[in-house]
DRENRO-941292 format. One line per 8 residues: number of its first residue (from 1); their letters; for each residue z, x, y of C-alpha. Coordinates in nm, 3 decimals. Each point is the difference from the previous one (the first is absolute). Layout:
% DRENRO-941292
NUM = A = Z X Y ~ ... .
% end
This chain:
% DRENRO-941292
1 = XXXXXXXX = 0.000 0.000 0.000 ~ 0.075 0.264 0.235 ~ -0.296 0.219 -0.064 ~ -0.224 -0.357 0.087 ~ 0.202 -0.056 0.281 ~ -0.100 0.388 0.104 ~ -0.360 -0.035 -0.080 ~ 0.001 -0.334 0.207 .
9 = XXXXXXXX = 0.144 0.173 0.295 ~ -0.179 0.258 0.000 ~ -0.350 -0.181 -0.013 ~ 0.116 -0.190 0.320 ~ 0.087 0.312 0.140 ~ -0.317 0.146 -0.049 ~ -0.164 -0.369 0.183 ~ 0.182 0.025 0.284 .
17 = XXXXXXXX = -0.085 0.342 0.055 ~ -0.367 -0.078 -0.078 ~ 0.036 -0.230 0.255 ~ 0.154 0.185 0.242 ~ -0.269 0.270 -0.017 ~ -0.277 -0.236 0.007 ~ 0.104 -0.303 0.095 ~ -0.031 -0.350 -0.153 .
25 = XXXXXXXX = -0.382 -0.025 -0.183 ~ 0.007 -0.295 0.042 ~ 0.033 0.001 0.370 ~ -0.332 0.079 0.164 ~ -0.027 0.287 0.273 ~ -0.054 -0.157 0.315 ~ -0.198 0.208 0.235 ~ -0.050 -0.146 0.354 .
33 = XXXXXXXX = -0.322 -0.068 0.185 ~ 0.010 0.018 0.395 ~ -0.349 -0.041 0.127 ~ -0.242 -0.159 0.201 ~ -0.098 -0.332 -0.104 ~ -0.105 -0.121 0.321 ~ -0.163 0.074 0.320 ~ -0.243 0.330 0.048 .
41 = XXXXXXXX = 0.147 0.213 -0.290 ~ -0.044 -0.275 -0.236 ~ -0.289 0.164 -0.172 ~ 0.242 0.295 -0.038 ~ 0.226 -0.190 -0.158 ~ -0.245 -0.152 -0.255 ~ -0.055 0.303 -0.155 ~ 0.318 0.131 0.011 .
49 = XXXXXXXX = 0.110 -0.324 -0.192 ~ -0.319 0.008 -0.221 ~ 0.087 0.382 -0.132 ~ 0.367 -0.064 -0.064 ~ -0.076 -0.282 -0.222 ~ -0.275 0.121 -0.209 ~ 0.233 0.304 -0.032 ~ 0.283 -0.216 -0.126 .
57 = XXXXXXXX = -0.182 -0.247 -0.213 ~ -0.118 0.348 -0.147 ~ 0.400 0.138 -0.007 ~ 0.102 -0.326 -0.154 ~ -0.260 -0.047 -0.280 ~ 0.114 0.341 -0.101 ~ 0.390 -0.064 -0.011 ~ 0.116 0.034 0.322 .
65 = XXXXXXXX = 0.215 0.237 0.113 ~ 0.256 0.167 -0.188 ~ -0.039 -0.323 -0.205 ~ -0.017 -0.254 0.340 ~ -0.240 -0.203 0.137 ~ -0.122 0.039 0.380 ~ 0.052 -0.228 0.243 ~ -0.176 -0.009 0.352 .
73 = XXXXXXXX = 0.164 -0.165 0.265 ~ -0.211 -0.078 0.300 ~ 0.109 -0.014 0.357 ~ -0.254 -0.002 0.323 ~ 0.087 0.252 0.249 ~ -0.267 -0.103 0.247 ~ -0.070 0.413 0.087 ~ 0.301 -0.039 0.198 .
81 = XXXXXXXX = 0.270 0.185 -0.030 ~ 0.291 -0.222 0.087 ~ -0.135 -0.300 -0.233 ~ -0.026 0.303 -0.241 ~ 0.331 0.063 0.004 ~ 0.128 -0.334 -0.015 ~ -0.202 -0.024 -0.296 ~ 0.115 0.318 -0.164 .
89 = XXXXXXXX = 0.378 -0.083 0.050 ~ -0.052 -0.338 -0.176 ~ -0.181 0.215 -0.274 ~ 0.270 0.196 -0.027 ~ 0.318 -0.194 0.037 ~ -0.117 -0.333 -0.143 ~ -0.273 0.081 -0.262 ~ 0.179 0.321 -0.125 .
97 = XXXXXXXX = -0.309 0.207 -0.055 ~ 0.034 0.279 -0.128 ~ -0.317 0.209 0.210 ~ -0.217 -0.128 0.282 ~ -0.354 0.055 0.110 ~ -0.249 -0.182 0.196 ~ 0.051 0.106 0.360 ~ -0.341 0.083 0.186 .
105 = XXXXXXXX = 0.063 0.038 0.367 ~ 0.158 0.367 0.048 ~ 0.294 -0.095 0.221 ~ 0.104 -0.257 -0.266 ~ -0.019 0.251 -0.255 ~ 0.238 0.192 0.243 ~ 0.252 -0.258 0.062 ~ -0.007 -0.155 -0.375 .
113 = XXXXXXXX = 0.080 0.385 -0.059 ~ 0.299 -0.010 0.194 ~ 0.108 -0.338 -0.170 ~ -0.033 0.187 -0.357 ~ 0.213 0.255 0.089 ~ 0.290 -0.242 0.109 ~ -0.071 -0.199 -0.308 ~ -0.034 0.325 -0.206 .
121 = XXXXXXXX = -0.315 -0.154 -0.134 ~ -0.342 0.190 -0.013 ~ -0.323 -0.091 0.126 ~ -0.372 0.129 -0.042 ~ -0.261 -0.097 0.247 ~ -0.384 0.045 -0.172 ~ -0.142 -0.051 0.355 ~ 0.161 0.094 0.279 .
129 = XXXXXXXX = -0.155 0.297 0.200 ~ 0.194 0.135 0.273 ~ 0.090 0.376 -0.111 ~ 0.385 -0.068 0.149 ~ 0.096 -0.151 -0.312 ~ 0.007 0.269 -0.202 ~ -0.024 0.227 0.240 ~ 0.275 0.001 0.370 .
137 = XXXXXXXX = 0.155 -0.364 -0.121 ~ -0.012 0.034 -0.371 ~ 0.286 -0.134 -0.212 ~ 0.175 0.079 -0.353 ~ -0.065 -0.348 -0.100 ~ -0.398 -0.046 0.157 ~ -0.284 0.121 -0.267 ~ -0.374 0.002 0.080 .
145 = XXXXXXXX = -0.284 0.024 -0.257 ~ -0.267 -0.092 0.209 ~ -0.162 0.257 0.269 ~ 0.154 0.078 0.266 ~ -0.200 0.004 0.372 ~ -0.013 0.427 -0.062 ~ -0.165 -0.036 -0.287 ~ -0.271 -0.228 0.069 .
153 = XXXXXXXX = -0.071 0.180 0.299 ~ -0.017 0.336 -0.192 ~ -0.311 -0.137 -0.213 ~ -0.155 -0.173 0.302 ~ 0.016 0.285 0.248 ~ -0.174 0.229 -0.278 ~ -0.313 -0.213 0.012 ~ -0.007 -0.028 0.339 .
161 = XXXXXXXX = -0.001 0.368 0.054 ~ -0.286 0.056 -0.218 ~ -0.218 -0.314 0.090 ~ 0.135 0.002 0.404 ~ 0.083 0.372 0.109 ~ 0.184 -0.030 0.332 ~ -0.048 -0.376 0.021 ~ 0.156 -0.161 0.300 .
169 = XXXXXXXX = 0.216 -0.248 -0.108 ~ 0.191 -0.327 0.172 ~ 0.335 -0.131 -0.192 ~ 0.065 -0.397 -0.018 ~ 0.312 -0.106 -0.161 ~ 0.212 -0.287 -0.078 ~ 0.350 0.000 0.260 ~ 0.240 0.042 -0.253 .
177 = XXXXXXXX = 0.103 0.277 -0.219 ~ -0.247 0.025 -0.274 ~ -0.280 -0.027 0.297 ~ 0.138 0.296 0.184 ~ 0.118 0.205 -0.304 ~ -0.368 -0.041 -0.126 ~ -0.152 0.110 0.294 ~ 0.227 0.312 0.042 .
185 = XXXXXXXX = -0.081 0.114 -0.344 ~ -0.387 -0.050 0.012 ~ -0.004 0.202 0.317 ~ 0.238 0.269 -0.085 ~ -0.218 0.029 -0.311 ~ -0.331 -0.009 0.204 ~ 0.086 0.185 0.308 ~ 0.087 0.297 -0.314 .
193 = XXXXXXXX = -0.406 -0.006 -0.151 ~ -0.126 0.017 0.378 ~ -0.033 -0.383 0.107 ~ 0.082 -0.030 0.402 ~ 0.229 -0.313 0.060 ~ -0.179 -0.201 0.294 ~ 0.276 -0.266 0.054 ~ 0.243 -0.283 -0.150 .
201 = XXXXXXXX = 0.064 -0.353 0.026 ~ 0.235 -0.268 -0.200 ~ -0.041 -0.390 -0.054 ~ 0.281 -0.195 -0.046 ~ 0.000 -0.123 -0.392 ~ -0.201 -0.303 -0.001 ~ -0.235 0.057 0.296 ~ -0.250 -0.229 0.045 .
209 = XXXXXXXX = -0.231 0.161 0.241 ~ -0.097 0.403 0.000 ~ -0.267 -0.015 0.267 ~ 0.229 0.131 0.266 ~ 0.019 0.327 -0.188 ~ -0.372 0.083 -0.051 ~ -0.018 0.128 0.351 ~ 0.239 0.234 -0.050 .
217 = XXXXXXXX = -0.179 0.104 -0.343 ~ -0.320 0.023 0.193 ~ 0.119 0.166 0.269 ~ 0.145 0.281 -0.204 ~ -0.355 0.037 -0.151 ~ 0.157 0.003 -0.405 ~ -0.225 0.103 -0.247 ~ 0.285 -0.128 -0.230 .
225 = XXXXXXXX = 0.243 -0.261 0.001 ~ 0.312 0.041 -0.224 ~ 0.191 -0.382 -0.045 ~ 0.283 -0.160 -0.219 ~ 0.014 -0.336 0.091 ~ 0.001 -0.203 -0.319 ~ 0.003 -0.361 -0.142 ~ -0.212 -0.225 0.197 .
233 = XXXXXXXX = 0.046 0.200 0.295 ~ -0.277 0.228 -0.157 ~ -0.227 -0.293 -0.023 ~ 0.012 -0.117 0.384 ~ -0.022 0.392 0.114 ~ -0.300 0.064 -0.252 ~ -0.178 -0.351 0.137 ~ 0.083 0.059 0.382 .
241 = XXXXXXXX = -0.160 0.397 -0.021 ~ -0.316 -0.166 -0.185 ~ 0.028 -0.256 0.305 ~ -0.003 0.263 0.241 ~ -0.194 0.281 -0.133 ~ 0.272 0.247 -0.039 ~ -0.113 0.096 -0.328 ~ -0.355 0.133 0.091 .
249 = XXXXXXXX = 0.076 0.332 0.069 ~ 0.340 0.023 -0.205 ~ 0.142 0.099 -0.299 ~ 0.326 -0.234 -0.125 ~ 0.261 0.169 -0.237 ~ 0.362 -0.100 -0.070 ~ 0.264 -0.078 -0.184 ~ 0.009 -0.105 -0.338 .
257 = XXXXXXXX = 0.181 -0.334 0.037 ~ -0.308 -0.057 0.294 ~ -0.274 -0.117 -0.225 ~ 0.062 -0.103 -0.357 ~ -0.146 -0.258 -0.265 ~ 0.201 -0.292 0.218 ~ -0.119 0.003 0.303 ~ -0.360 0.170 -0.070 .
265 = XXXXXXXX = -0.188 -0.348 -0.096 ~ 0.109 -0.092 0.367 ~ -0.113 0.275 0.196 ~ -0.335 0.018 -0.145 ~ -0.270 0.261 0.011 ~ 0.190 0.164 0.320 ~ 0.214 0.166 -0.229 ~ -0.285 0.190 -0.127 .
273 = XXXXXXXX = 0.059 0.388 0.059 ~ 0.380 -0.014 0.043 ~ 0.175 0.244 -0.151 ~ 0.313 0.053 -0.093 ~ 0.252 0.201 -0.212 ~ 0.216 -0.168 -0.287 ~ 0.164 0.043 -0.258 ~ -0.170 -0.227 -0.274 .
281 = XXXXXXXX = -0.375 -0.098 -0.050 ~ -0.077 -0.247 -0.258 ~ -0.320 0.242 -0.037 ~ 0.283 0.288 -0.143 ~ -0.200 0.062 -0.354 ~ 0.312 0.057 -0.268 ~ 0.062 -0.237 -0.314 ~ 0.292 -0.102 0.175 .
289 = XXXXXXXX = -0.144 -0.145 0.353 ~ -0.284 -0.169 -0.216 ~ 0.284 -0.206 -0.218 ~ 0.173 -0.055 0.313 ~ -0.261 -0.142 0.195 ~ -0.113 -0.200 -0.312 ~ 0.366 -0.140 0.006 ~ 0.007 -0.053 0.318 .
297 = XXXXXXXX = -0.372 -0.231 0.065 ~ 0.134 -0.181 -0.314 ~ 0.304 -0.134 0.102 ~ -0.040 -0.013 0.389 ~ -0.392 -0.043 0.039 ~ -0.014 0.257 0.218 ~ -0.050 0.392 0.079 ~ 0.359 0.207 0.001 .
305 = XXXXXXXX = 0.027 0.179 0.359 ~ 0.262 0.273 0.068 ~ 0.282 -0.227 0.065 ~ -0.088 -0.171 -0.394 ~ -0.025 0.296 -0.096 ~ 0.316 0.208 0.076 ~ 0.208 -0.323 -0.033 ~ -0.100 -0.039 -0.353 .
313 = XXXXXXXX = 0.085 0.381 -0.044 ~ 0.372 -0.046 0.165 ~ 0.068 -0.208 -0.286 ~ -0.050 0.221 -0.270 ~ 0.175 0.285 0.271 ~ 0.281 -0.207 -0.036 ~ -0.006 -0.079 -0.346 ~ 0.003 0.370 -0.063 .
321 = XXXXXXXX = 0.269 0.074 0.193 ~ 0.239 -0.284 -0.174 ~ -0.117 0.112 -0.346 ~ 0.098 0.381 0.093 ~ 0.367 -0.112 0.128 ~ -0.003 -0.230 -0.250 ~ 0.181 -0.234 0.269 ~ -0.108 -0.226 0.317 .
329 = XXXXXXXX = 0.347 0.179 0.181 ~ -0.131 0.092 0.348 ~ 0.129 0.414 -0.025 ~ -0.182 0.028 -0.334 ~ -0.325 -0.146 0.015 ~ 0.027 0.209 0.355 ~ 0.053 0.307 -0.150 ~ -0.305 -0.100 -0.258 .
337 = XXXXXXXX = -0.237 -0.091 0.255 ~ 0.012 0.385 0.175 ~ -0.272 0.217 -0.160 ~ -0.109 -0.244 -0.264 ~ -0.351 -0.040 -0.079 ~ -0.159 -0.328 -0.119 ~ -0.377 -0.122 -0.079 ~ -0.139 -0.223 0.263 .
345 = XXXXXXXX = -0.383 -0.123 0.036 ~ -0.085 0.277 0.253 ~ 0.164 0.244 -0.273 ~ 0.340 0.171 -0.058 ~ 0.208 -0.022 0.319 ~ 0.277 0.204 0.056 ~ 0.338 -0.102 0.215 ~ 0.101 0.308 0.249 .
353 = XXXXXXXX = 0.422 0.044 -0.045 ~ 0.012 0.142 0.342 ~ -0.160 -0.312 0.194 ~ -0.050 -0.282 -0.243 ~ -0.389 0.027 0.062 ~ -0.240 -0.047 -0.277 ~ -0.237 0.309 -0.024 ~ -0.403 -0.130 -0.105 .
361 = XXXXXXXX = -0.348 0.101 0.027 ~ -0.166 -0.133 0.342 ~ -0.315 -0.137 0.050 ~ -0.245 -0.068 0.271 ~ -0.216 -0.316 -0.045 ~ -0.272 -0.138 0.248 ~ -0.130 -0.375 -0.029 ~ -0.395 0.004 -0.093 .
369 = XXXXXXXX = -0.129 -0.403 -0.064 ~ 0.319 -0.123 0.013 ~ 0.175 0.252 -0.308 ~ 0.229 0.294 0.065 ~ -0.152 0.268 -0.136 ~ 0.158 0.373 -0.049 ~ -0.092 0.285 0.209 ~ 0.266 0.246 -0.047 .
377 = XXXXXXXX = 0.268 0.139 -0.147 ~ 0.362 0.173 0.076 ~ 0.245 0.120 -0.217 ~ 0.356 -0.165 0.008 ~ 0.164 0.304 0.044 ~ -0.197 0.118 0.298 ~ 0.018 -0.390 0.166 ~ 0.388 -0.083 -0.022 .
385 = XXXXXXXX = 0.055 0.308 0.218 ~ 0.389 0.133 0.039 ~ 0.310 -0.175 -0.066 ~ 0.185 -0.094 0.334 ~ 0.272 -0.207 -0.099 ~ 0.331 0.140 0.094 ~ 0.257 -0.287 -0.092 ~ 0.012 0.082 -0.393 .
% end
């Protein structure tokens, strides 16, 4: 009797520490979704949403988790970051998730940082560009894995020092963070290969009229003009230069997040010859990108842009991380996410300790008929550039 008694204490024993290492299987992990749903970022949004669930449906045909099912809980942060805060605080307080994602604008990314850190929660943006978050304002608890505004710029300057030498080039931003942090890095990058910076201007987000600007453009006689609005901001300033004629005698790069596959159909043939440099191409020729994109078209009916793309990926990121701390506890799966590598569609990815920014190949893609189509290359170790975090 006593040596059943044993055995039947020491199998609960062994449960409850099962449990306490992994947590209840039957519990799902709830990861939290702050994003635009709504308003000019909406597009954004859709394929942030549209990679996280083909990602999970994947996770969870597979067996979860460490044995749990995913669970996405969606919140609409409106690309503002005060709403996104709101949001994330519900997320976090009410819902209990155990990670968040989602965030798009780069001073809600910021502040949602701050939030994690008083919640000691982590969060992962897979869009957000402005180099401050892992760079000046980065945070223990704030992860990255898409590209940040550096490293875009790296592959884009490159081409436009071979096919533009000394090109004379006017900046156009969006007046909030990502807009100026984009803007800085392009010309700092530029300004490096030989391009002269002719002058800069910023919109507030959700402009409807850019025609007070061309003079200034014009005036500064640009052979080149560098611009990161996004959204369906892109759409009236791509319609009002054909309007006007701006484009005749200029060439239109930018930021990733400027033109993609959401906004494209609306802006028409005048997005012909812009060029820009990203991070992911559906045109990236590996086994994996093809099954991806395949995956992708059949469940959403639609082409995977960036923003599909390295959501999907921060998925299995995190999912790599839990399975190596064999826990969801905040300082573990920290500790598992610096320096670990994990397969994404654009290829392996590796997470920089020092900053918390993911280190991959860069691209630079121009749009020919209406397709992005490659035209150059860069290394992710020569495009992520140094480590300037100094809080951890």
């Amino acid at each position: 009797m006593r040596n059943r008694c044993w055995k039947t204490f020491c199998l609960t024993f062994a449960a409850l520490a099962c449990f306490a290492a992994y947590g209840d299987a039957s519990e799902p992990i709830k990861i939290g979704v702050v994003t635009p749903l709504t308003g000019t970022y909406t597009g954004i949004g859709q394929q942030v949403k549209w990679g996280l669930e083909l990602a999970a449906k994947e996770i969870n045909a597979s067996g979860g988790i460490i044995g749990r099912k995913v669970d996405l809980l969606y919140e609409d942060e409106e690309a503002n970051p005060l709403v996104a805060t709101q949001k994330a605080e519900k997320l976090f307080q009410v819902s209990k998730v155990d990670f968040l994602t989602g965030t798009v604008n780069s001073a809600s990314t910021l502040a949602v940082g701050q939030l994690a850190e008083r919640n000691n929660k982590l969060i992962a943006t897979t869009v957000s560009f402005s180099d401050a978050i892992t760079g000046e304002k980065c945070s223990p608890n704030v992860f990255r894995v898409n590209a940040k505004a550096g490293m875009q710029s790296a592959a884009l300057a490159e081409w436009l020092a071979k096919e533009k030498p000394g090109a004379h080039v006017f900046y156009l931003g969006p007046d909030y963070e990502m807009g100026r942090s984009t803007v800085a890095a392009f010309k700092s990058a530029a300004e490096k290969k030989g391009a002269k910076s002719t002058g800069e201007v910023f919109a507030p987000l959700g402009n409807k009229d850019y025609s007070p600007f061309f003079g200034q453009i014009r005036a500064a006689h640009a052979s080149v003009l560098y611009t990161s609005v996004a959204g369906n901001d892109t759409v009236r300033l791509f319609t009002q230069m054909a309007e006007y004629g701006i484009r005749q005698h200029l060439t239109v790069v930018g930021a990733s997040g400027t033109v993609t596959s959401q906004n494209i159909g609306a802006i028409g043939k005048v997005a012909d010859g812009y060029v820009t440099g990203v991070g992911y191409s559906p045109e990236i020729d590996t086994s994996e990108n093809r099954k991806f994109v395949a995956a992708f078209r059949g469940m959403h009916k639609a082409d995977p842009d960036l923003y599909g793309a390295d959501s999907y990926g921060l998925l299995y990121f995190y999912k790599a991380a839990v399975e190596k701390a064999k826990s969801t506890d905040t300082e573990k799966v920290r500790t598992a996410m610096r320096g670990i590598k994990w397969s994404t569609p654009q290829g392996m990815k590796e997470m920089r300790a020092g900053d918390h920014q993911a280190i991959q190949d860069m691209y630079a893609v121009k749009v020919v008929d209406g397709k992005f189509k490659i035209i150059g290359k860069v290394r992710g170790n020569t495009a992520i550039g140094p480590d300037t975090c100094q809080r951890f």
